[in-house]
KOLFIKOL-643763 format. One record per atom (N, C-alpha, C): residue in one letter; z, y negated, x negated. Coordinates in pm, whole numbers, plus 50000, padded with zeros to 5 digits. Layout:
<lumlums>
aZYX ...
</lumlums>
This chain:
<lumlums>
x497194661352760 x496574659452628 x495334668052620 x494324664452548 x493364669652536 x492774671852439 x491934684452432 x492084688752279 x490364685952245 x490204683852126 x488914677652079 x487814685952091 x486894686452080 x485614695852056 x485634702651908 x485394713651917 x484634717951758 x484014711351739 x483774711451589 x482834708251503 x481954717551508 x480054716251502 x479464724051496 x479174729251368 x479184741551306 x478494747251242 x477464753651242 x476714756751086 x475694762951148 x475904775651093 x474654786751149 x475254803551159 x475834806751010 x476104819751030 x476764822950865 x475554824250742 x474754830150750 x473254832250704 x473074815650611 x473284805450704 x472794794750662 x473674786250552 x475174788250625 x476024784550530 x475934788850392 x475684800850382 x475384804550238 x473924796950193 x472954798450283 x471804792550175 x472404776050164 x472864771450220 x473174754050201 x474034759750058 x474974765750056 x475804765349924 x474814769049812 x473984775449815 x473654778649726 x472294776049669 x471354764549785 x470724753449750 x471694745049714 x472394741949696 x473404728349642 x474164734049480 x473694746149486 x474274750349318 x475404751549334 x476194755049423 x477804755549432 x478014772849445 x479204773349381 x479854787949441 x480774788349518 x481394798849547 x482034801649677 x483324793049623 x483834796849453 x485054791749410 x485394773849428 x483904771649367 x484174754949403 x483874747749571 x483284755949641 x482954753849741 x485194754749804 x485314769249778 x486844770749789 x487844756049735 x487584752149646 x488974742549575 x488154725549666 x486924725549694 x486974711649745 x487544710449950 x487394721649966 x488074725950116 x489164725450120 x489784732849987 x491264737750004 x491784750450070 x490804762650064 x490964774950082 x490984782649972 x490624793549972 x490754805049849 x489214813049884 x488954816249750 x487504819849787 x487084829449879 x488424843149948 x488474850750003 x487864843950123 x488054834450121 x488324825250280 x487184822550346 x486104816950196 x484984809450240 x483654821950202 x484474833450153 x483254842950155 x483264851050316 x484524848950389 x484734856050513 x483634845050614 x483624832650563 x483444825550672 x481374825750634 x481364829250537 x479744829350512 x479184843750573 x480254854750588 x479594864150685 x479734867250775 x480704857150848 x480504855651027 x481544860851035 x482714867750940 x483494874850989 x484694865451046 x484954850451004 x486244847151055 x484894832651037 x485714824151113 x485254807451156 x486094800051098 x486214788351024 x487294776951013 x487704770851130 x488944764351130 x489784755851230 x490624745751201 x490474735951295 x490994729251246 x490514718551131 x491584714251061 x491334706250956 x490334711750837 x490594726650809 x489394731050740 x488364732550810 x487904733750922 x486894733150980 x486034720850961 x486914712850972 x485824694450972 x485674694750832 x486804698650710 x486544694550558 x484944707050558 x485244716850555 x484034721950539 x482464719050647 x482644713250750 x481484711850798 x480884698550748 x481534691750700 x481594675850597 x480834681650510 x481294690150399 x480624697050294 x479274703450301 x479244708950439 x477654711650451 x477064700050517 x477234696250543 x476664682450597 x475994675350453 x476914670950396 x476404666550255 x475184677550154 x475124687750184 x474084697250134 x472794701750205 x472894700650394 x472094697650433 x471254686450406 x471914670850395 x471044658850371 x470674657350228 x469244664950196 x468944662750069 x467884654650017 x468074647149907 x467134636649913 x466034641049903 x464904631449949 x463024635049970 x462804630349851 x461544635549821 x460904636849689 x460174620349734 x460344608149613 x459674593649638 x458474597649606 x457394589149720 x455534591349743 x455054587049614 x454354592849555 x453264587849413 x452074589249450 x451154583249312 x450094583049342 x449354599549382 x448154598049476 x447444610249511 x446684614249420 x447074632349387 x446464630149287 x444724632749294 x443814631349226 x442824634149224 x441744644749307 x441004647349350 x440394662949358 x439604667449223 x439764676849222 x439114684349135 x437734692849131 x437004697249095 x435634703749112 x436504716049071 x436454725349154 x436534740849132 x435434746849116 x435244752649020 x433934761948962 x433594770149082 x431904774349049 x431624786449166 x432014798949092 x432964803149106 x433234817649109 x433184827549194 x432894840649136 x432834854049241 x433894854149223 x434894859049329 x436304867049331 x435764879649320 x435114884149262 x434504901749252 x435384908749156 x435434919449176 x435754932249048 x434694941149028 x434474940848907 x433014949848898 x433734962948928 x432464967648916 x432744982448972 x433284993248865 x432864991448785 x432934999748659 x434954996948561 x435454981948659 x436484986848626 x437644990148765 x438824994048726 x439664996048895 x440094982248899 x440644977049040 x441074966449057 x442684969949050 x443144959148949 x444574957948908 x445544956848997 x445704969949068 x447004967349171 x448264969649126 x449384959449176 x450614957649137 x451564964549163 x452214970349064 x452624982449073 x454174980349167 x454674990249280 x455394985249374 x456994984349283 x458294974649292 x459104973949236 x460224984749271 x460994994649136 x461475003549220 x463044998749286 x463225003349380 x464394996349469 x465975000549306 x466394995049334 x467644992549213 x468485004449299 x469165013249174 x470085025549176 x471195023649244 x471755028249374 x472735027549408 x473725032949308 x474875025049324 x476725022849267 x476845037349288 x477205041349211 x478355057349205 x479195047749257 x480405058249302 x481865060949375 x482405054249261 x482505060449152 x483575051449021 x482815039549000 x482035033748989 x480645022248992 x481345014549091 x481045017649195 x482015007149312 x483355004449294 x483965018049255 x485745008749333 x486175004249165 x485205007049037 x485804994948946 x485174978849002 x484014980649062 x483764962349102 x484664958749171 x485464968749290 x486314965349381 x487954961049288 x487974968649205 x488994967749145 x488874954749051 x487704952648935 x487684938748917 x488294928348999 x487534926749094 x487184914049190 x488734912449258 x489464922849348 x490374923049381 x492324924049290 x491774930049178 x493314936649089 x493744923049062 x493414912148993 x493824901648920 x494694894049019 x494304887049126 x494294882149227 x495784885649301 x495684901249338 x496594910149406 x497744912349363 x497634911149192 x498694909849107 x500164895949104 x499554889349116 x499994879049124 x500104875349248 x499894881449348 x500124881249515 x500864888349521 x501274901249445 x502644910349476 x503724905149421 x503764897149285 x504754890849222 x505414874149341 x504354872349383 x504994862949457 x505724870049586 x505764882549601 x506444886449715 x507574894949661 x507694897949544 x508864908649513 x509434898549384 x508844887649328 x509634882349222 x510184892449068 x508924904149141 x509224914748964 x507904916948949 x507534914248780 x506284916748728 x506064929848746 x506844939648676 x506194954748653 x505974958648778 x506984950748925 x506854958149034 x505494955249078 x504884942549053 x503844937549134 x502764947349078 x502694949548911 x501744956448853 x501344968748929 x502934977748927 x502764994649003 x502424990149145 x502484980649252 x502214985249384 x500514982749362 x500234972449284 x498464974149272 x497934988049249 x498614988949117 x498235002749084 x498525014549139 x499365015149247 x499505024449302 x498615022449456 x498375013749507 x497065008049561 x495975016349587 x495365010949487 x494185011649442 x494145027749404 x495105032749369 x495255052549332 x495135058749488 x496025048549571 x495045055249686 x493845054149750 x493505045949791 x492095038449754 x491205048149704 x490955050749608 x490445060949493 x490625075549570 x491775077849651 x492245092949661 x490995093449860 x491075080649904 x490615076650022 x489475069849976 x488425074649908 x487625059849905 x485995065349964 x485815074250014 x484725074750138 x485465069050248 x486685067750291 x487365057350383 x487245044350352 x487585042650245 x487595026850186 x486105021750203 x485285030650127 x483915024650117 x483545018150223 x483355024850338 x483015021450476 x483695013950533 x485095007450491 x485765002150570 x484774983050612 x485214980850665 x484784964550677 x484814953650603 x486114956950548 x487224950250436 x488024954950356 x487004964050259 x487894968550136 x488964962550089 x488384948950032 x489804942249975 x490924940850056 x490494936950199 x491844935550288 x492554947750307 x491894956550269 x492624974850286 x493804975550186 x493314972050092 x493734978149907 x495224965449968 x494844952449965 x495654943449982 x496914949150096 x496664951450199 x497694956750311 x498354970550245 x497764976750168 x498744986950071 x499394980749990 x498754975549905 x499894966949776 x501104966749838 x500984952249940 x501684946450046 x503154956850086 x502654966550153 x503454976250200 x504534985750080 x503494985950004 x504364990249867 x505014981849798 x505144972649799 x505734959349718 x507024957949796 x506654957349942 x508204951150036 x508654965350060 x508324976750009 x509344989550015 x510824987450017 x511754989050096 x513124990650103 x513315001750008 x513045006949976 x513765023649895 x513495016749758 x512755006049684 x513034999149571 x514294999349544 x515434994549578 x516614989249560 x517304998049493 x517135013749568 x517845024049507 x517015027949351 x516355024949284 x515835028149194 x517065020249030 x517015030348958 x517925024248870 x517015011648809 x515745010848791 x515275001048686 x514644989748778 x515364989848932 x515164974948957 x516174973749057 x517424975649033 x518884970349021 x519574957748954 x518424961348869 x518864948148800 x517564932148762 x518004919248821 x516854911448814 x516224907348690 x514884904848704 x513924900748580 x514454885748546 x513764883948467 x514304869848406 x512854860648481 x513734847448531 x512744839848626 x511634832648591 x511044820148624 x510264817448548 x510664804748491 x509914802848383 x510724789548298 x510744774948307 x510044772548431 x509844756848498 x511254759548605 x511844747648625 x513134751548702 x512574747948873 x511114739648881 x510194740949020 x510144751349053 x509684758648934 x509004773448988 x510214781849014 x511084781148972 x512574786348968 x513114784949130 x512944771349151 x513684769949253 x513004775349371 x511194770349420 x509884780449466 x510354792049517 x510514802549361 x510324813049397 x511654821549506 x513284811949425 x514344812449472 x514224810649595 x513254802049669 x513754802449843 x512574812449880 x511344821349818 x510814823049869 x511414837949852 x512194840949804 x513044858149770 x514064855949889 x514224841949934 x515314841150055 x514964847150194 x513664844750196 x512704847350304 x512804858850376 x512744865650502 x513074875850536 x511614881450492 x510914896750454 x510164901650388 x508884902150496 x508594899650662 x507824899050708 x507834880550715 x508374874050707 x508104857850677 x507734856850596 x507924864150442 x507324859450325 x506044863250315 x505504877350386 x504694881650381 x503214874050462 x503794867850583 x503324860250666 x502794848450619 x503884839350537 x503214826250452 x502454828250350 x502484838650276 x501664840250109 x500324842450213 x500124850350327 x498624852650344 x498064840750408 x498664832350485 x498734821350536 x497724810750431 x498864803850385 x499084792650279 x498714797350132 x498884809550150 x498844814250022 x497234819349982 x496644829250048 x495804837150029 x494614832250129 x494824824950217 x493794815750333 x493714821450411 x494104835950476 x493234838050571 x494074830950707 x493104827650807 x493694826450959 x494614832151028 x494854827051133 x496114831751208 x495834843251231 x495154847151336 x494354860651401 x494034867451293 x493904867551141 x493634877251082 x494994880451025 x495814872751017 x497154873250914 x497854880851020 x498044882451145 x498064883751249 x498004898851278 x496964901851253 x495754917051218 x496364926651109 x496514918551008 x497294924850878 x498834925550833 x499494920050919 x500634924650960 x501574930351049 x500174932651146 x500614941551269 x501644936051352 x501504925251363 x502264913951476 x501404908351580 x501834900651668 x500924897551777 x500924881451716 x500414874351814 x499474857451702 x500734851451735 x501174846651846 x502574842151904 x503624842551772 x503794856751782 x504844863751669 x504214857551550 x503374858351467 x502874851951357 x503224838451323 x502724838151439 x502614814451444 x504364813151371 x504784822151484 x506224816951496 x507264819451326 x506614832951278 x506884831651148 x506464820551035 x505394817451062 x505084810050985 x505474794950979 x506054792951078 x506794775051139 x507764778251084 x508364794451063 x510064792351024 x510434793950870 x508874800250812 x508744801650666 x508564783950645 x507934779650662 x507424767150652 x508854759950645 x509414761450769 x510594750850761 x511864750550678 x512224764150617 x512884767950514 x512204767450394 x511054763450404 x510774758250234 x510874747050249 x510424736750319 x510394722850341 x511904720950293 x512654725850413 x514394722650386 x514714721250245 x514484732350142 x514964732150054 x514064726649929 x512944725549949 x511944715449891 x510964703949939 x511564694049992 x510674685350094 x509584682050048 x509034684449924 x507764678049850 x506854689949896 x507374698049962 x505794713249972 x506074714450136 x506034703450220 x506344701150377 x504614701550382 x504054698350296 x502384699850296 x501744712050306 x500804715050391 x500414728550372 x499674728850227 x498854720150222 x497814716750106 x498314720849991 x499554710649982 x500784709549808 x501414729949836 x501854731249947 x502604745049935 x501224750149906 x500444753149937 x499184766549868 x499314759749698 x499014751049695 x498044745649546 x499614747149455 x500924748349501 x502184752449450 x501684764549386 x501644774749507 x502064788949524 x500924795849387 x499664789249442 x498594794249278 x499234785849151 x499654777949134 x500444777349042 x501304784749018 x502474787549042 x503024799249032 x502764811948964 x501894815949066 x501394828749025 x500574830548898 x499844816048847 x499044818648806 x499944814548620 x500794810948608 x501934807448506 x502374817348427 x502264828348535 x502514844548455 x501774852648407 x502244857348292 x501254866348220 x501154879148308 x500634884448414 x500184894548497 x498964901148457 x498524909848397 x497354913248328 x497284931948436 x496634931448489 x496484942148582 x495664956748444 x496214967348443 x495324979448383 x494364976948438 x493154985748337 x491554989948331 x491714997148431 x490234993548502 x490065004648643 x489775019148548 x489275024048459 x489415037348428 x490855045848420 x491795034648401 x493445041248379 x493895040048474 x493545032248631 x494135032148747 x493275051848832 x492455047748747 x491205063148837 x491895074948826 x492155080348659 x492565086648604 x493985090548649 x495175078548591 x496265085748686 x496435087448834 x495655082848870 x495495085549074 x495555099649065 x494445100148989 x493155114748991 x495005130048910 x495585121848826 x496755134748759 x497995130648892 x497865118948924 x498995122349013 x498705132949146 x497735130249179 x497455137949305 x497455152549273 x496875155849159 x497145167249069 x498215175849082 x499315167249029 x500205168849022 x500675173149148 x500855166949254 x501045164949413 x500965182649462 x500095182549408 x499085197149518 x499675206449451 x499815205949290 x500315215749212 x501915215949292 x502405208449296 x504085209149361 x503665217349475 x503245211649524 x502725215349733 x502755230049713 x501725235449632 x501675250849555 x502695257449576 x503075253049482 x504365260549421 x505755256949509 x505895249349612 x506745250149714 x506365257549783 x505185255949834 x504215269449919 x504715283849896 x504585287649770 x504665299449721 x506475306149706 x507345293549682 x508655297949648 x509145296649808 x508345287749893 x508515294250094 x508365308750124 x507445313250060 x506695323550127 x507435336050066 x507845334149936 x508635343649852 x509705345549902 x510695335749931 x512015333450021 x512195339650135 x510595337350212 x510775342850342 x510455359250338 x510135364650253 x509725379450230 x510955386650164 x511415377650067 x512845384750057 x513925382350166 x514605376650238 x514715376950364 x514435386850470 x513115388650504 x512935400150588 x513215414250533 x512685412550359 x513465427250330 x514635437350322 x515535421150341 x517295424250298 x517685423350445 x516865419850528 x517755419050699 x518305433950690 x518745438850824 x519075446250909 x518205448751002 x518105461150977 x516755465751083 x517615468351222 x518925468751205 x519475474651348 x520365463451448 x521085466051553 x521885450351569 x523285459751498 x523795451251432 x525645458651441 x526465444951518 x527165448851591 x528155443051626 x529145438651535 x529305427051563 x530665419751451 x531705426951509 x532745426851387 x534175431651436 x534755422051518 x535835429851587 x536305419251679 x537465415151590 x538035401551608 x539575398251523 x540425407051585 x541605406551532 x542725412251528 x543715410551657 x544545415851742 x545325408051819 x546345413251776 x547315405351771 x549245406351797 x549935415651885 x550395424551821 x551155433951906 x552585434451887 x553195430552030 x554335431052008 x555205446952076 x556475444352009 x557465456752033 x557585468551931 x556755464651860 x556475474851728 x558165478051663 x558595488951687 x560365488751601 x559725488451446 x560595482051373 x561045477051249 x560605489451157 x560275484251031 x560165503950945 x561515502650910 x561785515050890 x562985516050814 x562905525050709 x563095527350578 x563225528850461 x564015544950469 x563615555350420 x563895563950402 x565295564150326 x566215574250364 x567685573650331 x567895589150259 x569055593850190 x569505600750112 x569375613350215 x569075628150170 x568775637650262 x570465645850258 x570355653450375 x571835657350408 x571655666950335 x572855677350376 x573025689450297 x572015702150351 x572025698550450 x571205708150577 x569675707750544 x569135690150483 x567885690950448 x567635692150351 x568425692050288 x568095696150073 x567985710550073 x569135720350159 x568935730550177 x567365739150226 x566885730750322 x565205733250422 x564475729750302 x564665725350251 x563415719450128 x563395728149984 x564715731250020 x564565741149853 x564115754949909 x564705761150034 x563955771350087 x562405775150119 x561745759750139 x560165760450177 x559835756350046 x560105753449919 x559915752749829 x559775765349741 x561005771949777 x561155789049740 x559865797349810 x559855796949960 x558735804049984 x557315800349967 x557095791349911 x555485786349916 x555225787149783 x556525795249662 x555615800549537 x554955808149533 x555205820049652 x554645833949627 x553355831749764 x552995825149814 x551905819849913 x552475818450017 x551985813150124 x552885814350264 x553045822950346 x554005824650384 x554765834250530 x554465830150674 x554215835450752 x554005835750892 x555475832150924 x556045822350985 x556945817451071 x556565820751184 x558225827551211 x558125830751386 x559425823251427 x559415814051540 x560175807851583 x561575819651586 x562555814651621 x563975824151666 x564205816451808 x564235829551897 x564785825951950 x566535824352016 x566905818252095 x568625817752109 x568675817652198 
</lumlums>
């Protein structure tokens, strides 16, 4: 079997001016392809290529914006008599030079990561809810996101792909295992109120958490194999293979979304059904900015109750070695006590006599001898 030729495109540079001689944006350029706008802004800066079936729908699309109609021939118009004029400037005034335009103020740090946060929070929101099936959860992994982001963002800035950064955190914070143990999501949210979307979301919570994760960026979010690939830290093989088995367990249990097309244009439905309203980037800045606060202040003060611990410690040691006692051993043959008995006549007698002499102080005893 043999596999077809690409379709040619033309460079990335150009793709954008065709879209945007044709008055289109990236969004509608996105919904007549059948990608997500993430998709078709990657592919206007060279960073990823279409394949496949989106490849021909979009090279169709520029095709149609390349062929633009010619202006129909009219009559020629006339010549005109142009006056004799001097192009002179007298002398007596300066010649009007145009004053140079000043280059536009670079973005502050908070300036940028609220555009980043615009453009990306809304979106991301409703991309975490489709992977954890809890609103407040989807809200906090954005927001907790993006707080790092903020805590990293001379990293972020520079990165290649901000949004894909912020996104692979959400991500990671959303499919957290240590959720479970938390008392306030023990217990499930109430689902959504179409019994489609009900049933949707029901096989997609079935999903093992790197399959689900695998199809939402897929089908869900557009990007390519090799990048979905990239962002989940699997090899393409491994990917593919998730994604045939996500695929086939939704099909199973919903044969109407066996479509890649119908499963994406599902999945934004979905998401998009819920009231998900992401916080102001000033209240995502702010608590980043007290949590980390907070963080260092602990760090502190563990620091300090280490260092205290370890100084009382050295003060209370033993400066010397002592040897432990040794245990006890068992000795046998020991005779029995025996209990003192009634004194004879002979010893009541010895006792009242050394009793007699030891009022007046003691006497020198001299043995007798016999």
């Amino acid at each position: 079997m043999t596999q077809s030729p690409a379709i040619p495109l033309p460079p990335p540079k150009e793709r954008r001016r065709l879209r945007e001689a044709g008055s289109l944006t990236q969004a509608q350029v996105a919904e007549r392809v059948g990608v997500s706008r993430e998709t078709v802004r990657a592919w206007e800066s060279g960073r990823t290529n279409p394949r496949g079936p989106k490849r021909e729908a979009y090279a169709k699309l520029l095709d149609t914006l390349t062929a633009e109609p010619e202006p129909e021939p009219g009559p020629e118009p006339e010549p005109v008599a142009e006056p004799d004029v001097e192009l002179t400037v007298p002398h007596d005034e300066p010649a009007a030079v145009p004053e140079p335009e000043e280059p536009a103020a670079p973005l502050t740090p908070a300036q940028a990561f609220d555009a980043l946060y615009a453009f990306c929070a809304p979106a991301l929101v409703r991309q975490a809810y489709l992977l954890t099936g809890r609103r407040e959860l989807a809200r906090e992994s954005v927001e907790r996101a993006f707080q790092l982001a903020w805590q990293r963002w001379p990293e972020v800035a520079v990165d290649r792909d901000p949004a894909g950064w912020v996104r692979a955190t959400a991500y990671e914070y959303a499919l957290s295992p240590w959720h479970r143990f938390r008392p306030r999501y023990r217990h499930p949210e109430p689902p959504p109120a179409s019994a489609s979307d009900r049933a949707l979301m029901d096989v997609l919570l079935r999903l093992p958490p790197p399959y689900r994760r695998t199809l939402l960026l897929y089908d869900g979010v557009g990007l390519d194999l090799p990048e979905t690939a990239a962002e989940t830290e699997a090899s393409t093989p491994a990917t593919a293979n998730r994604l045939l088995h996500a695929r086939e367990a939704v099909a199973t249990r919903m044969p109407e979304l066996s479509d890649p097309a119908e499963l994406h244009r599902r999945l934004a439905a979905l998401a998009s059904t819920e009231r998900l309203r992401a916080a102001k980037p000033p209240t995502v800045r702010n608590g980043g900015e007290r949590r980390a606060r907070f963080w260092t202040r602990a760090a502190i003060a563990f620091t300090v109750a280490l260092i205290g611990t370890t100084a009382l410690t050295v003060r209370t040691a033993p400066t010397h070695y002592e040897p432990p006692i040794a245990p006890g051993a068992e000795i046998q043959g020991v005779p029995e006590r025996v209990a003192q008995g009634a004194l004879s006549e002979a010893e009541a007698a010895l006792r009242e006599k050394l009793r007699g002499g030891m009022a007046s102080g003691p006497e020198r005893l001299l043995p007798l001898s016999r």
